[in-house]
GUBA-834972 format. One record per residue (C-alpha): residue in one letter; z, x, y. Coordinates in Angstrom, 1 decimal, decimal comma. Last residue first. Example, Ala and Ser with C-alpha at 12.3 -4.5 7.8 and 13.67 -1.06 7.14 Angstrom:
2
SITE   code        z        x        y
SITE      S      7,1     13,7     -1,1
SITE      A      7,8     12,3     -4,5
//
This chain:
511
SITE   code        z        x        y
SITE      X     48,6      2,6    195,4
SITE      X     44,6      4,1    195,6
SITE      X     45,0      3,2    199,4
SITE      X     48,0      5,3    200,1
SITE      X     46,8      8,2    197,8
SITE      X     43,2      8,3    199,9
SITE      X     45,7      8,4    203,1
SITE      X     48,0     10,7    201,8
SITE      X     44,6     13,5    201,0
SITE      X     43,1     12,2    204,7
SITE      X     46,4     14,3    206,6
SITE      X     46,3     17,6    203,9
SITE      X     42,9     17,8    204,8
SITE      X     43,9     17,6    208,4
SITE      X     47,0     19,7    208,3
SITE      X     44,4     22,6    206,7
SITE      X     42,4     22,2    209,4
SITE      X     44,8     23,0    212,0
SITE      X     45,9     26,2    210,1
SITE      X     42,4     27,0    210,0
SITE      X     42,2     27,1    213,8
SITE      X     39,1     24,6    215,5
SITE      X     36,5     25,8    217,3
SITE      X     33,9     24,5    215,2
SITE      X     32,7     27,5    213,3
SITE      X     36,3     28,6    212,7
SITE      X     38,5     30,7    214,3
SITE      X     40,3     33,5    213,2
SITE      X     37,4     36,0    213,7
SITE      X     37,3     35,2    217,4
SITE      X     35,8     38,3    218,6
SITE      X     37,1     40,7    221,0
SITE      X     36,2     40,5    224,4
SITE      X     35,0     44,7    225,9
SITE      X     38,3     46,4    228,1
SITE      X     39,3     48,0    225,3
SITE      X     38,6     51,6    226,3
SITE      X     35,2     51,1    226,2
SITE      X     35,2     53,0    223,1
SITE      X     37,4     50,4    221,2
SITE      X     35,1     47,9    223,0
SITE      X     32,1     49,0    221,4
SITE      X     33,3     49,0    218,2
SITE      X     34,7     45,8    218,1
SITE      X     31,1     44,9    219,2
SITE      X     29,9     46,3    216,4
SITE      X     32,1     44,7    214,2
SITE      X     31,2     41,5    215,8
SITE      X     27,3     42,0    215,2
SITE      X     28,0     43,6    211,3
SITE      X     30,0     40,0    210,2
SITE      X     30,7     39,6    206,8
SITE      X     29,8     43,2    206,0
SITE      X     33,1     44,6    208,5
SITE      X     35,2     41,6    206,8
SITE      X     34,4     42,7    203,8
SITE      X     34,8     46,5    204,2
SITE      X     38,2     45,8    206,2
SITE      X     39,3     43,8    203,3
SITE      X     38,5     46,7    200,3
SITE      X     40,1     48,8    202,3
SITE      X     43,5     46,7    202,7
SITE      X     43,0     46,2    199,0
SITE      X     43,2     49,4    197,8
SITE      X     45,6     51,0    200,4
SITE      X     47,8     47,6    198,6
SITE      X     46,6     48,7    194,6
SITE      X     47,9     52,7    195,8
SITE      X     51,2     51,5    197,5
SITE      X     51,6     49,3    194,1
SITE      X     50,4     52,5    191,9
SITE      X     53,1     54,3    193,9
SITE      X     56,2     52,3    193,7
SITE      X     55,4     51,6    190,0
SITE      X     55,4     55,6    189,3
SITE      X     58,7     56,0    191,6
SITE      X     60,5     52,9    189,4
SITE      X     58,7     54,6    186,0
SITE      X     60,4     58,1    187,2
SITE      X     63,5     56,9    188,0
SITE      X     64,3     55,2    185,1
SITE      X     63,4     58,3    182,6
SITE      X     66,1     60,0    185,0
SITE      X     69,0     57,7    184,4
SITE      X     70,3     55,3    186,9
SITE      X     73,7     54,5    187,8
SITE      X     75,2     58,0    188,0
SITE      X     73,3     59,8    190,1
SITE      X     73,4     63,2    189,7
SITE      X     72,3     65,3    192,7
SITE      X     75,8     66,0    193,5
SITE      X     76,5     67,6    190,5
SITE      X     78,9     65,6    188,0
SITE      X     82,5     66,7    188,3
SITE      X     83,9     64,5    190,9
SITE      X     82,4     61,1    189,2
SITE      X     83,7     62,2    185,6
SITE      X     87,6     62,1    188,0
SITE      X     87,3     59,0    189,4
SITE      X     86,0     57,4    185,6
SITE      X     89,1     58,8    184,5
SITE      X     91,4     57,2    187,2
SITE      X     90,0     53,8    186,9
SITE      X     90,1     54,2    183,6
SITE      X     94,4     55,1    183,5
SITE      X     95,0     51,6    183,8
SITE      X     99,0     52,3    183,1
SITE      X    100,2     49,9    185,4
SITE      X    102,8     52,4    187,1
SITE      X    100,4     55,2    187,4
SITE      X    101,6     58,1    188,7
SITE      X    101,2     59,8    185,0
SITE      X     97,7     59,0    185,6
SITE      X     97,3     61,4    188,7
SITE      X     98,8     64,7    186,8
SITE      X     96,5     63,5    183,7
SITE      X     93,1     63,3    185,6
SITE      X     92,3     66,8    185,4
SITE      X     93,3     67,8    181,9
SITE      X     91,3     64,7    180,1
SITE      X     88,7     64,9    182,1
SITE      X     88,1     68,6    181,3
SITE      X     89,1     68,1    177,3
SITE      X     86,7     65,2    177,5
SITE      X     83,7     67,1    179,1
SITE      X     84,5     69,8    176,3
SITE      X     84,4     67,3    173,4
SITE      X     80,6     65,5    174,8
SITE      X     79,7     68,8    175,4
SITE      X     80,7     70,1    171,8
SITE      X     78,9     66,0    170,4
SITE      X     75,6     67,5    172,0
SITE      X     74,7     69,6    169,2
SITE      X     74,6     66,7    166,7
SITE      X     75,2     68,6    163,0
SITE      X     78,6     70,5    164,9
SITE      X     79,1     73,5    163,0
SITE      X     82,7     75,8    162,0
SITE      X     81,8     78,6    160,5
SITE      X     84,2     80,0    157,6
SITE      X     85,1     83,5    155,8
SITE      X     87,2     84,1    153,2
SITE      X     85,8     86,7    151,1
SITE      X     87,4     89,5    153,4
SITE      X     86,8     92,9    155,1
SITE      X     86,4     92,4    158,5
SITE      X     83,0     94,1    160,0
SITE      X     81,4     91,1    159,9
SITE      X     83,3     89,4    162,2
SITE      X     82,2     91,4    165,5
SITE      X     78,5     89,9    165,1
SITE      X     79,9     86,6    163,9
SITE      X     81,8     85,7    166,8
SITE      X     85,9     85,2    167,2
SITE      X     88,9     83,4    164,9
SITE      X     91,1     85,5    163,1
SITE      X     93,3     83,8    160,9
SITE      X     95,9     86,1    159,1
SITE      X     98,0     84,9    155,5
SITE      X    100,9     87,8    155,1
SITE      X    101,5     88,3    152,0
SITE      X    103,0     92,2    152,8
SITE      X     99,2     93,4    151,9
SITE      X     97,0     90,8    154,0
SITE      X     99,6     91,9    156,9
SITE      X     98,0     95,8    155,8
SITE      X     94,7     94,8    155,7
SITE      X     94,5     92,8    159,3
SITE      X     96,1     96,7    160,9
SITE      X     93,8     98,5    159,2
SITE      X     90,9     96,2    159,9
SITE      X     92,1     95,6    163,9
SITE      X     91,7     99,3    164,5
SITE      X     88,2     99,8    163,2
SITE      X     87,3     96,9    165,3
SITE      X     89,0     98,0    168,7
SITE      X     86,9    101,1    167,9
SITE      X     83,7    100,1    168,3
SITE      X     84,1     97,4    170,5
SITE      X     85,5    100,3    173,4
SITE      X     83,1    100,1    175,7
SITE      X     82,4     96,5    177,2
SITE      X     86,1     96,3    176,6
SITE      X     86,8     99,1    178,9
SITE      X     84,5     97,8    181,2
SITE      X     85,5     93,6    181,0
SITE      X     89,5     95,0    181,2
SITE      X     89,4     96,7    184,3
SITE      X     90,4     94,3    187,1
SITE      X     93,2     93,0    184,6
SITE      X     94,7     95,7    183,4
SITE      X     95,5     97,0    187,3
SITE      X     96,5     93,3    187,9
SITE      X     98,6     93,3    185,6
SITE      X     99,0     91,2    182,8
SITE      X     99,5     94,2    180,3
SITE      X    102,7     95,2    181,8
SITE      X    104,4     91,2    182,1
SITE      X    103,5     88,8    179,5
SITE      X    102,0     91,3    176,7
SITE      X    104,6     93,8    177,7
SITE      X    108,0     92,7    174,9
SITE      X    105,0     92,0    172,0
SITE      X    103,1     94,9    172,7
SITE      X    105,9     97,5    171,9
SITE      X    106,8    100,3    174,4
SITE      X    106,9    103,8    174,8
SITE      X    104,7    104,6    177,8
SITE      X    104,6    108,3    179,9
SITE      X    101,0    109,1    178,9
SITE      X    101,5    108,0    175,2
SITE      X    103,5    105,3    172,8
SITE      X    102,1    101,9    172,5
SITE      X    103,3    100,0    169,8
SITE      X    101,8     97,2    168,1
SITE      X    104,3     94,8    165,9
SITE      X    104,6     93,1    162,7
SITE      X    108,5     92,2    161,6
SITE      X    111,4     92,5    164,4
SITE      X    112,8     95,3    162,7
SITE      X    109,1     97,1    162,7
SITE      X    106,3     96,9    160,5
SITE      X    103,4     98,6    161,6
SITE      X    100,4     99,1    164,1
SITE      X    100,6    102,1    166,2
SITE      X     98,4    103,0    169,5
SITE      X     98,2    106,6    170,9
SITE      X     95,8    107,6    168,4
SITE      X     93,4    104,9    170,3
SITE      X     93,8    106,4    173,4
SITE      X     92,9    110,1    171,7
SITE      X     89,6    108,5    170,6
SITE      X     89,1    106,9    173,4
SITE      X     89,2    110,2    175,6
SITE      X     86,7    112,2    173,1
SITE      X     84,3    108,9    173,4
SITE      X     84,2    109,2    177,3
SITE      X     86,5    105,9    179,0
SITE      X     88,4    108,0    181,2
SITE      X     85,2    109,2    183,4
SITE      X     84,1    105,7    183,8
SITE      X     87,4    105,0    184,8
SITE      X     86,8    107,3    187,8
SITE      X     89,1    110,9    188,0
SITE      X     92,7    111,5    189,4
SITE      X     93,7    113,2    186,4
SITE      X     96,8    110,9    186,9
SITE      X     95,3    107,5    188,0
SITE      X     92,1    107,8    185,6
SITE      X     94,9    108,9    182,5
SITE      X     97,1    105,5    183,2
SITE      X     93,6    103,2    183,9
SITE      X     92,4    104,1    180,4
SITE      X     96,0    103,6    179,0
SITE      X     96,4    100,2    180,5
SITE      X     92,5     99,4    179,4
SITE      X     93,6    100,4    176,2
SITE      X     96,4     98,1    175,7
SITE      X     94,4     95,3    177,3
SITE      X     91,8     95,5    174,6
SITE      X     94,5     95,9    171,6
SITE      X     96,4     92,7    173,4
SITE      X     92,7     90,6    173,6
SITE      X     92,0     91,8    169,9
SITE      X     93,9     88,0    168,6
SITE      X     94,9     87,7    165,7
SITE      X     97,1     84,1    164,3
SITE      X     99,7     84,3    161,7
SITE      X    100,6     82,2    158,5
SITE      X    103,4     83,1    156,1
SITE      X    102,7     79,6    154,6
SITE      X     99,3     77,5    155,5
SITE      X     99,4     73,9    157,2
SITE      X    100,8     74,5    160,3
SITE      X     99,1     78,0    161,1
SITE      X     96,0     76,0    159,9
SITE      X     96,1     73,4    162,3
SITE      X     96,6     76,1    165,2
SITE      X     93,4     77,7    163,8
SITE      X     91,6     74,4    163,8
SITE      X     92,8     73,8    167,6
SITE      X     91,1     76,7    168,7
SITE      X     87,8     76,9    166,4
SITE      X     87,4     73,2    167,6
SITE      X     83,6     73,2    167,6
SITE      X     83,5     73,6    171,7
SITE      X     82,1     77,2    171,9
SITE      X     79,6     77,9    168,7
SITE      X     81,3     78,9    165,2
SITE      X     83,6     81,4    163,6
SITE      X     87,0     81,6    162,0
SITE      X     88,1     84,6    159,9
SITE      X     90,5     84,4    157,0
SITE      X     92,7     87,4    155,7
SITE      X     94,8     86,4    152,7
SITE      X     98,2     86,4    151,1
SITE      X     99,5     85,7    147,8
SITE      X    100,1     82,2    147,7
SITE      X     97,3     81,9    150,5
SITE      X     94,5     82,7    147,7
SITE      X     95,6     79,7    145,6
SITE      X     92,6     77,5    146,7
SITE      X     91,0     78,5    150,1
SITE      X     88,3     76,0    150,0
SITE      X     90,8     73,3    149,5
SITE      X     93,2     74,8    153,3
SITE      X     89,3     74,5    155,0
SITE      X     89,0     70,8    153,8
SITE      X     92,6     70,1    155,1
SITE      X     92,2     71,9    158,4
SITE      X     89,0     70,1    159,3
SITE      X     90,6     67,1    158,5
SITE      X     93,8     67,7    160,8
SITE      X     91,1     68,9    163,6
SITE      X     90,1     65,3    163,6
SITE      X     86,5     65,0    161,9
SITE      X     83,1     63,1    163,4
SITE      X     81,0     66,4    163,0
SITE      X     82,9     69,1    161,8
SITE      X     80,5     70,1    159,8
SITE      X     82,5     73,7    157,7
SITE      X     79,5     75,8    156,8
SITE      X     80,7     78,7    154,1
SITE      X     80,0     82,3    156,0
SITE      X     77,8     84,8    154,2
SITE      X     78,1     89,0    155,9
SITE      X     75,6     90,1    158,4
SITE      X     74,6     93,2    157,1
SITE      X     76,7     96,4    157,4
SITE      X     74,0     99,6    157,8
SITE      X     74,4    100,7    161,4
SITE      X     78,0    102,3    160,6
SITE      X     80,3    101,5    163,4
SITE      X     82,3    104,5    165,0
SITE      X     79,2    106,9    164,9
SITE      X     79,0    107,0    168,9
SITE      X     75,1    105,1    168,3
SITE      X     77,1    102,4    166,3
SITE      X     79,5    101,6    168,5
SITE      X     77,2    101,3    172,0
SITE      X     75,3     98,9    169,2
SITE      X     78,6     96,9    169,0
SITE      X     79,1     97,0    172,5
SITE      X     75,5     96,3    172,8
SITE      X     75,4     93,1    170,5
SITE      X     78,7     91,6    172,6
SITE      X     76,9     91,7    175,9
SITE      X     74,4     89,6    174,2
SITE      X     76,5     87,2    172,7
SITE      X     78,2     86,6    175,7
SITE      X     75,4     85,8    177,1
SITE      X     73,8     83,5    174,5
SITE      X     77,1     82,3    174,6
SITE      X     77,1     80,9    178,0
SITE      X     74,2     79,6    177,3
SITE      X     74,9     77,5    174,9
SITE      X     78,0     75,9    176,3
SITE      X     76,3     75,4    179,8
SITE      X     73,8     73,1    177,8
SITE      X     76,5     71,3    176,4
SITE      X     78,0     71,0    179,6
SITE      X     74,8     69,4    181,3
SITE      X     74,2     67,1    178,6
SITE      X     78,0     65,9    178,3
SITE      X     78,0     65,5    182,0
SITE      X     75,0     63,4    181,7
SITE      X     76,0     61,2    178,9
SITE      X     79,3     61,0    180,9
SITE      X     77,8     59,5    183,4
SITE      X     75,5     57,1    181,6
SITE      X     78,6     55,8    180,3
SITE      X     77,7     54,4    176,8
SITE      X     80,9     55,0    175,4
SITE      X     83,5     56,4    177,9
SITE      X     86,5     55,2    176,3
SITE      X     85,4     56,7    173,1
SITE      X     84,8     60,2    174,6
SITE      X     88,1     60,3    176,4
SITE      X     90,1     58,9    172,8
SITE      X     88,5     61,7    170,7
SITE      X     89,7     64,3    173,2
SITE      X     93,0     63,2    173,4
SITE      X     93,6     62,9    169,5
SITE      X     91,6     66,5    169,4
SITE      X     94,6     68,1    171,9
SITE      X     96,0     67,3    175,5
SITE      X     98,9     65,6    174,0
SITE      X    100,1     64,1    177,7
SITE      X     96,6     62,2    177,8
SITE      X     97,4     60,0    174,3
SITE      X    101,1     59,2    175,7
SITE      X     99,9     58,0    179,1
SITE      X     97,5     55,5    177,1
SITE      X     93,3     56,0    177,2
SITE      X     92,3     52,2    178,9
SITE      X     89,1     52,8    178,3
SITE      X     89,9     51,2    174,8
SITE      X     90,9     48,1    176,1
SITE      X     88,0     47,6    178,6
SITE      X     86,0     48,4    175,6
SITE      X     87,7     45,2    173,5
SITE      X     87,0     43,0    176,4
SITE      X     83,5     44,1    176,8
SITE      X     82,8     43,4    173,0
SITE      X     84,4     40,2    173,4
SITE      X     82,5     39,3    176,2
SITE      X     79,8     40,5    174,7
SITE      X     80,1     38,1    171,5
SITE      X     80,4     35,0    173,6
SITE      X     77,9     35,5    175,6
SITE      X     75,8     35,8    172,5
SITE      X     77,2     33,0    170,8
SITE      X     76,8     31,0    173,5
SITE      X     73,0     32,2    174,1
SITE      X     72,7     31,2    170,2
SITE      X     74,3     27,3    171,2
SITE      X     71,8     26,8    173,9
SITE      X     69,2     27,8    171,9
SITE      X     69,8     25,6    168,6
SITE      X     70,5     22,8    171,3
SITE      X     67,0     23,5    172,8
SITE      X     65,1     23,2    169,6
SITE      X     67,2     20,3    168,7
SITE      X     65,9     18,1    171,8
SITE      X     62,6     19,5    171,2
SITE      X     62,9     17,9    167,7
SITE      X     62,7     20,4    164,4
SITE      X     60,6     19,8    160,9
SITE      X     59,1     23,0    160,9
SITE      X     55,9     22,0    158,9
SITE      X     54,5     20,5    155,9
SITE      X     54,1     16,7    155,6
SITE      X     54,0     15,3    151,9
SITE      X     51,0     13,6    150,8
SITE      X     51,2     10,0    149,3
SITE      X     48,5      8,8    151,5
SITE      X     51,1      6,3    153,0
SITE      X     53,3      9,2    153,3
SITE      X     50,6     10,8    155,2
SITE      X     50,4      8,2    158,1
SITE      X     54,0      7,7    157,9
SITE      X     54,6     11,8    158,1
SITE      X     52,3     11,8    161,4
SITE      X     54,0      9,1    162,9
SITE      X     57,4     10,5    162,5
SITE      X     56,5     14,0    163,5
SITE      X     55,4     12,3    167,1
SITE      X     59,0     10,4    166,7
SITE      X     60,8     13,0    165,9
SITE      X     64,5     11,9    165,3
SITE      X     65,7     14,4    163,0
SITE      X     66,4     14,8    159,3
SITE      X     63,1     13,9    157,6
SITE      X     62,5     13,1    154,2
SITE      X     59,1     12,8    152,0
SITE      X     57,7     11,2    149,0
SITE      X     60,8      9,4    147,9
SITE      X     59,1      7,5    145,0
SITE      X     59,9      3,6    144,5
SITE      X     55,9      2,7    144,8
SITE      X     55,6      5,0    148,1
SITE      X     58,9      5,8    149,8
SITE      X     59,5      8,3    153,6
SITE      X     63,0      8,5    153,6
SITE      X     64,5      9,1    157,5
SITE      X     68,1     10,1    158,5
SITE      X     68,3     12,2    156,2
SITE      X     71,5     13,8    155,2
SITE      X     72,9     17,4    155,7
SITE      X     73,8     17,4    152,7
SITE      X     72,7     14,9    150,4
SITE      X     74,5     12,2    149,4
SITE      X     72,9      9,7    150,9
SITE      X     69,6     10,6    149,0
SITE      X     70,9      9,5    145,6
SITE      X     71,7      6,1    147,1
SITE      X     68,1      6,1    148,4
SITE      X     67,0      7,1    145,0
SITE      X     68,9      4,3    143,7
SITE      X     66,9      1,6    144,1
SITE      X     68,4     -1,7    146,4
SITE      X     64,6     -2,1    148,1
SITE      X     63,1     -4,3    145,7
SITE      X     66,1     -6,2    144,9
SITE      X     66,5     -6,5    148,5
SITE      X     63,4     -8,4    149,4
SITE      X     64,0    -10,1    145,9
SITE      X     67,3    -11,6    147,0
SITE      X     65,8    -12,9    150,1
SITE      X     62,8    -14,4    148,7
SITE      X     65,0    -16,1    146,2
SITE      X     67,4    -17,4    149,0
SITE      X     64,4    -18,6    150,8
SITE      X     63,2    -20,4    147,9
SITE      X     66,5    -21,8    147,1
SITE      X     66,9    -23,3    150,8
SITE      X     63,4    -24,7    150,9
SITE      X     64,0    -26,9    147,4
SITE      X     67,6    -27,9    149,2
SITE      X     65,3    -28,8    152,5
SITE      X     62,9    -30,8    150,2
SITE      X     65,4    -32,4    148,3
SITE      X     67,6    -33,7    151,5
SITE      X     64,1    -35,2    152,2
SITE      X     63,1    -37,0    149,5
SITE      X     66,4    -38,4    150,0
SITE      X     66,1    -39,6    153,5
SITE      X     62,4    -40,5    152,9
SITE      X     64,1    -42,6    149,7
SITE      X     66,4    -44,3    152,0
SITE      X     64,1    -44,9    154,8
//
């Protein structure tokens, strides 16, 4: 018993160091350091695929499906190819991108929200900053995209008109002789003003000019309706020493005043006044000069003496001047022009620096090198400014009111009142077209099919359509098929309940 003890004790020691052998050899074979290498990659795997002590692949997801397949090829010592990605993943990447997304318009409609919000301050200046701020706030308004449109297109023609009108004044000039028919349209340098504040404008306008304003200069100003001519000629006055504005609405009114003066004492029409002998002895009775209080028009004839700059507010506002004005000035281009030369030439002369603004075909006829158009490259940006300025100067009175100072509210109001009735705001054209298209193939596809039905059931069954026949002309009085029923009496609605019954029972007894 002793030695079987012993013998014993031996053979569980000799067991001991052979499982302690096997042991440190399992994870001698497996402690290699490309799996310590591997742990240190970023993002790191959660799966190495090894052949003979070689990572051949890696995978950083729990897949089991992808899992099996890389084992399988692993084993072959080929590496699996593919997008590596779970479902599970997959859905987490998409969750987390919608997020993002939400997250992103929120901001984006947080930060609009803020700038729609035009402040009291910005409205009250009624100027470019105003303007700019207006068309911002309503970015992507389909409502103001419209009104923009609409305006825009109301710009244009406008002064395709006025353009007009202005071409045969100027031609009515040339056929008296007081225009000659031989000045060509003179070169104007392009001025974009496309995404500029007026203060830019100005600046790039003030380079061109270079040291002519040191001396004096004449500059005229032309361009479409809504380019800023305006406020770029108030800019300039700022910017340019000894600077004055022109304007030939006084000279216009002057002679209307006079015109009306010698129709009311020879007690004779206006047309009658307004003969080339009698404009000719108007204009003689209209001075441009230097007086004590600097640069001045004087009117002096037909019982007036008195200076344009004390009667531009009160005598040449009249209503008299003011019924009269579009005739005489429809007449009397010609000559306002010759006038307004003499008088631009001699302020050019004293170092004066004079901005006309007005239209090409009038222009022309100045004498100066310094001559500039002002352009917009995307057309739709003046209606876009005009709407703005017309917001802008309607809805101020009712924003100052405001105590929050959520002036959108009050903006959008006012877009609302000045689109046309038939606008609608919500949906553009384009969309109402494809919705009115789809509404009519679908009313087409249904006439369609409730044809195509009445033919079937009419070829199904020629006795009972007859008989339908029949009784329609018998007044209805005739018994109408059963077309509902079945065969055996029975409704297909009750049917169905009893296929729908025997299907449960089959389940029942397959469980």
């Amino acid at each position: 018993k002793k030695e079987e003890g012993e013998e014993g004790e031996e053979g569980d020691s000799k067991d001991a160091e052979v499982e302690t052998k096997e042991e440190e050899s399992w994870e001698d074979k497996f402690r290699i350091p490309i799996v310590e290498d591997h742990s240190k990659i970023t993002p790191r795997p959660l799966f190495l695929f090894i052949k003979d002590k070689v990572v051949v692949d890696t995978l950083t997801t729990a897949n089991p499906p992808l899992m099996l397949l890389m084992i399988k090829n692993a084993m072959s010592g080929r590496k699996t190819t593919g997008q590596q990605t779970s479902g599970l993943q997959e859905k987490i990447a998409a969750k987390r991108a919608k997020r993002a997304e939400e997250e992103k318009r929120k901001a984006e409609e947080e930060a609009l929200a803020k700038m729609r919000n035009v402040p009291i301050d910005v409205l009250e200046k009624q100027d470019s900053t105003t303007s700019s701020a207006i068309i911002a706030a309503f970015k992507g308004h389909q409502g103001f995209k419209q009104l923009a449109e609409l305006t825009t297109k109301e710009i244009k023609n406008r002064d395709e008109e006025d353009g007009k009108k202005l071409k045969e004044g100027i031609q009515l000039a040339i056929d008296k002789n007081v225009l000659p028919n031989d000045k060509e349209d003179a070169d104007t340098i392009m001025v974009d003003v496309m995404g500029k504040t007026a203060e830019e404008v100005a600046d790039e306008i003030v380079e061109k000019l270079g040291d002519a304003p040191k001396s004096g200069c004449v500059m005229t100003l032309e361009g479409l309706s809504g380019t800023g001519k305006g406020t770029t000629v108030a800019k300039l006055k700022e910017k340019l020493p000894n600077a004055m504005t022109w304007s030939n609405g006084d000279i216009f009114r002057s002679i209307t005043l006079l015109a009306a003066k010698f129709a009311e004492e020879k007690k004779v029409e206006l047309d009658e006044a307004l003969k080339p002998e009698n404009l000719q002895s108007f204009m003689a009775m209209l001075t441009f000069d230097k007086f004590e209080d600097g640069f001045d028009v004087e009117i002096k004839g037909l019982g007036y003496n008195e200076r344009v700059s004390k009667v531009n507010k009160t005598l040449l506002k009249s209503k008299q001047v003011a019924t009269n004005i579009p005739k005489v000035a429809r007449v009397t281009q010609g000559e306002v022009i010759v006038f307004v030369k003499d008088a631009l030439a001699k302020m050019a002369q004293d170092g004066k620096n004079v901005l006309v603004e007005g239209r090409a075909a009038t222009l022309k006829y100045i004498d100066t090198p310094h001559r500039y158009e002002l352009i917009m490259s995307d057309e739709n940006i003046i209606g876009q400014r005009r709407a703005a300025q017309r917001i802008g100067a309607t809805a101020l009175a009712a924003c100052k009111e405001l105590k929050d100072g959520d002036t959108w509210p009050v903006l959008e109001k006012t877009l609302k009142g000045m689109l046309p009735a038939e606008v609608e705001d919500s949906q553009p054209a384009e969309t109402k077209k494809e919705k009115a298209k789809e509404e009519a193939n679908t009313n087409r596809e249904e006439e369609e099919e409730g044809a195509g039905e009445t033919k079937e059931s009419a070829g199904d069954k020629p006795e009972e359509a007859a008989k339908s026949s029949a009784a329609a002309a018998a007044g209805g009085d005739a018994e109408k098929p059963a077309a509902a029923d079945d065969a055996d009496g029975e409704k297909p609605a009750d049917k169905t309940k009893e296929e729908e019954a025997k299907k449960e029972e089959a389940k029942k007894a397959e469980s």
